[in-house]
KESETOR-111418 format. One record per atom (N, C-alpha, C, O): residue in one letter; x, y, z. Coordinates in steps of 0.1 Angstrom, whole numbers, plus 5000, padded with zeros to 4 digits. Layout:
REM residues N
AXYZ
...
This chain:
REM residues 178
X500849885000
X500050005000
X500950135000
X500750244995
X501850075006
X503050245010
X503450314992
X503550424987
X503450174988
X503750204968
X502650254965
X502750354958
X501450224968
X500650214956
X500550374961
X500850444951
X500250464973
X500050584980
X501250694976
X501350814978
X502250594969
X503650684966
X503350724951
X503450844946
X503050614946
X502250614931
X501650694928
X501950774919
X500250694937
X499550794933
X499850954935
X499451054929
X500650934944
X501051114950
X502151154936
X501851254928
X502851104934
X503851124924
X503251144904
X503751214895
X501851024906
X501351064898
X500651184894
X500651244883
X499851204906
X499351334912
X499751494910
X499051584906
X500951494914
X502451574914
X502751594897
X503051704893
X502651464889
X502851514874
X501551564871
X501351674865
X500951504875
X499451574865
X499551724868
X499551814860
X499851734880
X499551934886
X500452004879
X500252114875
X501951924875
X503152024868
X502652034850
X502752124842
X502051884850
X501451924833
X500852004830
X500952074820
X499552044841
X498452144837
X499152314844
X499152424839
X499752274854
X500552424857
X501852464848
X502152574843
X502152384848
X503952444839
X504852464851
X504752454863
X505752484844
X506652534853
X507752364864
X507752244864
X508252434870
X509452414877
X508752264888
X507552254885
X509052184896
X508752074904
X509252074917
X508851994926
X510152174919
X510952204930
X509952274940
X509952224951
X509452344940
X508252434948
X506952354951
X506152374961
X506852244942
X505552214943
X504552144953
X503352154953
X505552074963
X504652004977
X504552174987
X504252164999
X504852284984
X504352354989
X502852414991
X502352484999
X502352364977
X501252414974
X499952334981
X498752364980
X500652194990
X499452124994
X499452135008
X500252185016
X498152045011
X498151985026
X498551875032
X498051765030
X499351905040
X500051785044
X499051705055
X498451785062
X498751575056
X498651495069
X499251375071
X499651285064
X499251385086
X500551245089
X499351125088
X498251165091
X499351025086
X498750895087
X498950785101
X499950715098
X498750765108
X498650695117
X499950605114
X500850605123
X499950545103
X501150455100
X502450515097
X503550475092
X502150615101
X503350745101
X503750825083
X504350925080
X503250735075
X503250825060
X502650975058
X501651015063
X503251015053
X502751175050
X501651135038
X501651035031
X500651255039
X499451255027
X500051425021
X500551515028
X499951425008
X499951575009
X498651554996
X498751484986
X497551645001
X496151694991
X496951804987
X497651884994
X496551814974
X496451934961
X495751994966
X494951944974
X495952174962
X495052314965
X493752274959
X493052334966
X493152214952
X492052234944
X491452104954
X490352114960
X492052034955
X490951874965
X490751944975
X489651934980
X491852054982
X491652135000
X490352214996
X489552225004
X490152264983
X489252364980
X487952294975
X486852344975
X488052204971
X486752124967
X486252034979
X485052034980
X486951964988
X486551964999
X485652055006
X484452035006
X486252145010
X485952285016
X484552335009
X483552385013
X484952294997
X482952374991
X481852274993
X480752314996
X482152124993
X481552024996
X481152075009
X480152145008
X481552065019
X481452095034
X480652225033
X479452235037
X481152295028
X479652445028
X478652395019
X477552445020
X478752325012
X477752325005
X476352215010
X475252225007
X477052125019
X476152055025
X475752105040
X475152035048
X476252215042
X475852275055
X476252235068
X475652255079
X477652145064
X478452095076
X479252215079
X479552295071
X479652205100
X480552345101
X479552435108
X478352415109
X480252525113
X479552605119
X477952685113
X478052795106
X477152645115
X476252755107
X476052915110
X475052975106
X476552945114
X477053105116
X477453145106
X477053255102
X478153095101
X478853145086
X478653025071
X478552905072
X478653095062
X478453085051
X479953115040
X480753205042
X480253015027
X480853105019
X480352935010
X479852825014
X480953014993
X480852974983
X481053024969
X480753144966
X481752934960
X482053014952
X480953144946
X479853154950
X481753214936
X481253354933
X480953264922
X479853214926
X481353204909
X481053144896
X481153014902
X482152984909
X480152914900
X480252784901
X480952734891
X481052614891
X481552804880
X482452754869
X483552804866
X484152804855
X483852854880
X484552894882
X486152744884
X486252694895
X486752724876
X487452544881
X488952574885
X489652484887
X489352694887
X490452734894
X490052784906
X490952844911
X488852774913
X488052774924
X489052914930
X489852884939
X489053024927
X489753134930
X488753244935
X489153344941
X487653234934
X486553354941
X485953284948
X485453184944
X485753334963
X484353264969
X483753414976
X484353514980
X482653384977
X482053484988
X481253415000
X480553315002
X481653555011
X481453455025
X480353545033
X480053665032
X479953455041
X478853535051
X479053485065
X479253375068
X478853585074
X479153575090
X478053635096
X477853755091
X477053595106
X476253615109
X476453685120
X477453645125
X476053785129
X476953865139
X476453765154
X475453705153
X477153765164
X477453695175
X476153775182
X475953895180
X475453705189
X474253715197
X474853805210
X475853805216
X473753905211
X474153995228
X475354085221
X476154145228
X475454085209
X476854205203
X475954335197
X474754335195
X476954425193
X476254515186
X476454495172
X476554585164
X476654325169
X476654255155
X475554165150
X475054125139
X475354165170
X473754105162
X472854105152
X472754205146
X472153995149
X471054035138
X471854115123
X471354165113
X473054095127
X473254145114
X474054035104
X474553945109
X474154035090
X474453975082
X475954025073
X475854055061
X477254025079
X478354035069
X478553985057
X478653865058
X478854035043
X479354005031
X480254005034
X480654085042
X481553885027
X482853935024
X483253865012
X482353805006
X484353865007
X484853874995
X486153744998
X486953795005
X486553634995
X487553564998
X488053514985
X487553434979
X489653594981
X490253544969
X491553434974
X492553454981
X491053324969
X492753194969
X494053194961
X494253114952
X494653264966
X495753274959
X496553114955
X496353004961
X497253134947
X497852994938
X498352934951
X497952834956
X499453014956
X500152904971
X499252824980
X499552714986
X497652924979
X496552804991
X497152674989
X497552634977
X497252604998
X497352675015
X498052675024
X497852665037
X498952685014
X500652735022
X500852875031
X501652905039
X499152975023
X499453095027
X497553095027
X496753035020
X497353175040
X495953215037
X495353265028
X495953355022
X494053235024
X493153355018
X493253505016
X493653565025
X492953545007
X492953705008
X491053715013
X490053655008
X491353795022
X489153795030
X489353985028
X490354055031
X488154035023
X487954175026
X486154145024
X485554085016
X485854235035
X484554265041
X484554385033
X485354485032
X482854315025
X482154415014
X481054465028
X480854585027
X480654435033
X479754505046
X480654585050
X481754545052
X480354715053
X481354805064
X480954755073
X479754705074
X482254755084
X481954695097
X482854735105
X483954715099
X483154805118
X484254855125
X484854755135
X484454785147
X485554665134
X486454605143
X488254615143
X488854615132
X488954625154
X490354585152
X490754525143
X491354595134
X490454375140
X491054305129
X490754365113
X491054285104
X490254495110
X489754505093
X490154665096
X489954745105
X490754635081
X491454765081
X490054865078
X489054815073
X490054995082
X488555075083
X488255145067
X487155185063
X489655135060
X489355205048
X489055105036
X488555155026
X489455005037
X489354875023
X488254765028
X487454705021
X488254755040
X487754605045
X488854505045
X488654415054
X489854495039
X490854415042
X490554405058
X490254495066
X490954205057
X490954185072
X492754245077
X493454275068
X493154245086
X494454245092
X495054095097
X494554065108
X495654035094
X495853895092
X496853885108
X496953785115
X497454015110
X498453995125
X497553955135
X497853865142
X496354015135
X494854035145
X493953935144
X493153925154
X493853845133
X492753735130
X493953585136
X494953555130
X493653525148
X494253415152
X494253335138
X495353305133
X493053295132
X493453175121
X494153235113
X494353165103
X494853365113
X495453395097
X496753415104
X497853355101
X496653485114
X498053515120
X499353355127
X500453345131
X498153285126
X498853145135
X498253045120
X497552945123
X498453065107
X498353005096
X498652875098
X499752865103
X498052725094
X498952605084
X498152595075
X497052645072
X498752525071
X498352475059
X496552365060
X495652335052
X496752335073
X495852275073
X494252335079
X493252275081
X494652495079
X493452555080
X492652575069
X493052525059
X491652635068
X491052685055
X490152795059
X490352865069
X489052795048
X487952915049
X487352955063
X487453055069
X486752785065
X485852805081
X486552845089
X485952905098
X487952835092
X488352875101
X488653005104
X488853035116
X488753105091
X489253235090
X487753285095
X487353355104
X486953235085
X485553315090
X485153285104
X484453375108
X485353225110
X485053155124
X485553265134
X484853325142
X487253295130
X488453355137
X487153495136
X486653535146
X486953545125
X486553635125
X485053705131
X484953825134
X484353625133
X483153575140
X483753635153
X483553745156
X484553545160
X484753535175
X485953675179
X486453685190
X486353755168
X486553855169
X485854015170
X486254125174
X484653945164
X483654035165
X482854055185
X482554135193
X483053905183
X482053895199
X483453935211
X483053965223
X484253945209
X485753985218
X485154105225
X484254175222
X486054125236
X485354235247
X485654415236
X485154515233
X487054345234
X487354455223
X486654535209
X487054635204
X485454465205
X484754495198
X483454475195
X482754505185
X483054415210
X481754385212
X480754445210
X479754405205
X481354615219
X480554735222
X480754845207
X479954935206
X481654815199
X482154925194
X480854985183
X480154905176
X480755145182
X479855145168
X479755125156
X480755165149
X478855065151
X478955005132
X478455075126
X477655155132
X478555085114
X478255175105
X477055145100
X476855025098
X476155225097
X474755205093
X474755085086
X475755065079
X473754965086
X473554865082
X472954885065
X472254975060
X473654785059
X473854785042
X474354865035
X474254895023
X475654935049
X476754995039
X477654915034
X477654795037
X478354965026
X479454885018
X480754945017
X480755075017
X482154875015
X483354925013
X483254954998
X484255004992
């Protein structure tokens, strides 16, 4: 089995350099690694981390607080999604519904998402003039692996909202936009 798992990874590994191009040297950066009980490494391709990941939103596993999903479902470089965060109960986010914008850069998910909030919304972690999140301030972005994804950025972000630090703070009239 250790061959047939070596096989496939390596096969795997050609198919992604045929349709990408380029160099072979960089390339197990671009995946997810997991260790196997029997101690072998797995590394999943960006696109299985990301088709995974829409599977799971799409059947409504995960927090239901938050939402995301591609922008074009035909989209097959799965590079747009848009996301939704529902605001934390007893906050002044309550009752309210965030838009944001999540672009996957080629490295996912070596490197986080790019997330910017199309809802204006005033918290520490998002910068106040773009919506860019601030990635130092979001735990899932700032404490990155590879083995995080979407839910967890939006989640991070969720529970940054409900934080004592931004619990109270004021929001900008509801159905503004960046």
């Amino acid at each position: 089995s250790h061959t047939f798992g070596k096989v496939v990874a390596e096969e795997s590994i050609a198919f992604l350099h045929d349709i990408r191009g380029g160099d072979r040297t960089d390339i197990n950066d671009d995946y997810k690694m997991q260790r196997l009980p029997s101690g072998e490494v797995v590394i999943t391709p960006r696109n299985f981390k990301l088709l995974e990941e829409l599977d799971k939103a799409e059947k409504g596993h995960g927090d239901m607080n938050i939402s995301y999903g591609l922008v074009d479902p035909a989209d097959i470089f799965l590079s747009e999604w848009n996301g939704g965060i529902l605001g934390p109960h007893g906050t002044v986010h309550d009752q309210r519904f965030y838009e944001l914008r999540i672009s996957i850069p080629e490295s996912y998910p070596k490197v986080p998402p790019r997330v910017k909030f199309v809802s204006k919304i005033n918290v520490s972690c998002v910068d106040p003039n773009s919506g860019e999140i601030v990635y130092s301030r979001v735990p899932a972005t700032k404490n990155w692996t590879r083995n995080h994804g979407i839910e967890q950025v939006l989640v991070s972000l969720r529970a940054e909202m409900g934080s004592p630090e931004n619990r109270r703070t004021r929001q900008p009239q509801e159905g503004t936009t960046f």
